[in-house]
N, C-alpha and C positions, 0 to 999 in steps of 0.2 A: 323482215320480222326480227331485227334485234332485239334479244332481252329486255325488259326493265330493269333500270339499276336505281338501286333503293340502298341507305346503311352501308356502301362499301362493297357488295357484291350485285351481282346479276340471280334475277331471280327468273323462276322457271314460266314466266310470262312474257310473252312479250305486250310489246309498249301501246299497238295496235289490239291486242285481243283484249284490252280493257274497257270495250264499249258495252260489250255482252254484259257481263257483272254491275257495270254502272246502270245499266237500262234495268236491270230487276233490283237493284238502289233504289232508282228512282221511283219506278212503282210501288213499290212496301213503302219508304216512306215520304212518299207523294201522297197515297192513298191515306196512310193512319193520319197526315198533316191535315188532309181535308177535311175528313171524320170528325176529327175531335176540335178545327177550328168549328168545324159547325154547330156541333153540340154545343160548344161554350157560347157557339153566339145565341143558338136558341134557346138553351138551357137558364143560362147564364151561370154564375159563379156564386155558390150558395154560403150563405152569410146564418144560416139561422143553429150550424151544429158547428161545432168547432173541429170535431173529426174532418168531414166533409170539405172542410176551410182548407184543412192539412194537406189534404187528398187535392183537390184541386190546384193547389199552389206547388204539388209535385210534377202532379203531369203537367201543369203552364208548364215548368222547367224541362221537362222531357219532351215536352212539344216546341218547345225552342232549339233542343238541341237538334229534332226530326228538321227542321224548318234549315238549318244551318249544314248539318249537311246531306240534305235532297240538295243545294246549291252547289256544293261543292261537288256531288256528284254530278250534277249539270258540267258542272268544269273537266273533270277528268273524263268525262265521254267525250263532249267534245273535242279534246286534246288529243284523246285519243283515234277520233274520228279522221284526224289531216292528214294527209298526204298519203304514199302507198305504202307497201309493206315495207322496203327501204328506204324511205324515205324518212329517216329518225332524227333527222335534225328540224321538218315540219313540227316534230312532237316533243320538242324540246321542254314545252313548260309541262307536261308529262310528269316527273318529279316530282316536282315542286307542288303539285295540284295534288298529289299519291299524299305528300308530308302532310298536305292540310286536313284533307280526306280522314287519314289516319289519328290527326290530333281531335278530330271534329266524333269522332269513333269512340276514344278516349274519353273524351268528354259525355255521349250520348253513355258509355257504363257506367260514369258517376250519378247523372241525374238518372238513371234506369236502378242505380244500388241501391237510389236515394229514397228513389217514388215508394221500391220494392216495401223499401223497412215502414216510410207511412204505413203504404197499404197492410201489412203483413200485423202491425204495432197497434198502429191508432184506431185504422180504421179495420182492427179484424175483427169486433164485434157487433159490425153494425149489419143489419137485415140487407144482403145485397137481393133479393127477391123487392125489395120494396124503394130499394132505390136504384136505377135501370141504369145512371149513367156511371155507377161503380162498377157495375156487369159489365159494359162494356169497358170500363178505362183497364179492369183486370185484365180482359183478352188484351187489349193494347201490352201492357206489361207482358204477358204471356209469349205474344209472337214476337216486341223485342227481345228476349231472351235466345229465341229460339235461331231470332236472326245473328244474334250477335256470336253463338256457337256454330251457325254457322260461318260468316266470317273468318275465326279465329280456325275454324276445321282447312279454309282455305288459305288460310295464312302458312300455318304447319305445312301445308302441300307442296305449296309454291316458295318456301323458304329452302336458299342456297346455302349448305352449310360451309361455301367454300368461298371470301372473300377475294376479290377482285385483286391483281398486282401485277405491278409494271414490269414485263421483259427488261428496261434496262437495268435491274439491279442482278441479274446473273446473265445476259448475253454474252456470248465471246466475240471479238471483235470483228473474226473472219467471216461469221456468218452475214447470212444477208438479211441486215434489218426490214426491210420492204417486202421480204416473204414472211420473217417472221410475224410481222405486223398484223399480214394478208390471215395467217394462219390461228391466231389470236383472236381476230373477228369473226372467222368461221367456228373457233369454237364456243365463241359467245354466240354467231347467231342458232347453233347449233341444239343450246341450250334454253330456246324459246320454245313452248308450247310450238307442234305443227315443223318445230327446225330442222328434225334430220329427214323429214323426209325432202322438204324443200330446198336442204343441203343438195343431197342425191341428186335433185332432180339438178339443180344449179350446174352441181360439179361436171352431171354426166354432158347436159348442155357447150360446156365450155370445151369437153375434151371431145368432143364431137366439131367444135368449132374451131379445134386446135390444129383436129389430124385429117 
């Protein structure tokens, strides 16, 4: 269970424990993706108020961003799904799938600030009792907000305020690089959700097999 390394440092996740948070990703915005394709398909897209016009052309854009990344959460569960708990080089594209994830994040609080100010602007005087699919695209807006706070509560948790750096820029020569190395890993995988005790368990293992 090596860390994830994200920005320069290791953060307080590992690379494996990222299926759990991907899989309630994908459900939230699985589920709003399907909702509101559906509505638009049965509703359709109303042309007769120009509020309504506004309002619609917001959430298409927030529903494109739900669509793009539920995908990309597909990606990083999987990624995070291979190989066993040390096994971190099966999870190599892990990263890279984290950076998209995160730009795709970015993106879903633009088009989410963007719907907001419609909704909040254009269409705040319109009877939402008399028009049902505003009712709902509010809750939509609603419980993104509330996902996206949380997100960021998890961000703040799991952020390492202590970046990543290489032993050869202070080692002394006489030591022994291949322990130091050894020692380095353990305190990175130390550093993963579930790590010191699995630490423990590792170390007591091996001195057990030693003596």
């Amino acid at each position: 269970m090596p860390p994830l390394r994200l920005f320069g440092r290791s953060w307080h996740i590992s690379s494996d424990d990222l299926a759990l948070p991907g899989i309630a990703g994908i459900l939230f915005h699985g589920t709003w993706s399907v909702l509101i394709t559906a509505q638009v398909a049965t509703i359709g897209l109303p042309d007769d108020c120009p509020q309504r016009s506004w309002a619609s052309s917001s959430i298409l854009w927030l529903l494109a961003s739900f669509v793009l990344t539920t995908a990309l959460q597909v990606w990083v569960t999987a990624a995070s799904l291979r190989g066993g708990m040390l096994e971190e080089h099966k999870r190599k594209n892990v990263p890279t799938a984290m950076y998209c994830l995160l730009s795709a994040y970015c993106l879903e609080a633009a088009a989410l600030t963007y719907t907001t100010v419609v909704f909040e602007g254009l269409v705040g005087d319109v009877d939402k009792t008399a028009v049902p699919d505003l009712a709902v695209h509010r809750w939509f807006i609603f419980t993104t907000w509330a996902m996206l706070a949380v997100v960021g509560g998890l961000l703040v948790l799991l952020y390492n305020l202590y970046p990543d750096r290489s032993l050869d820029a202070w080692v002394d020569s006489s030591v022994d690089l291949d322990l130091l190395e050894e020692a380095l890993h353990w305190h990175r995988y130390a550093n993963a959700i579930y790590g010191w005790p699995m630490f423990l368990w590792s170390h007591r293992y091996r001195c057990q097999g030693t003596g």
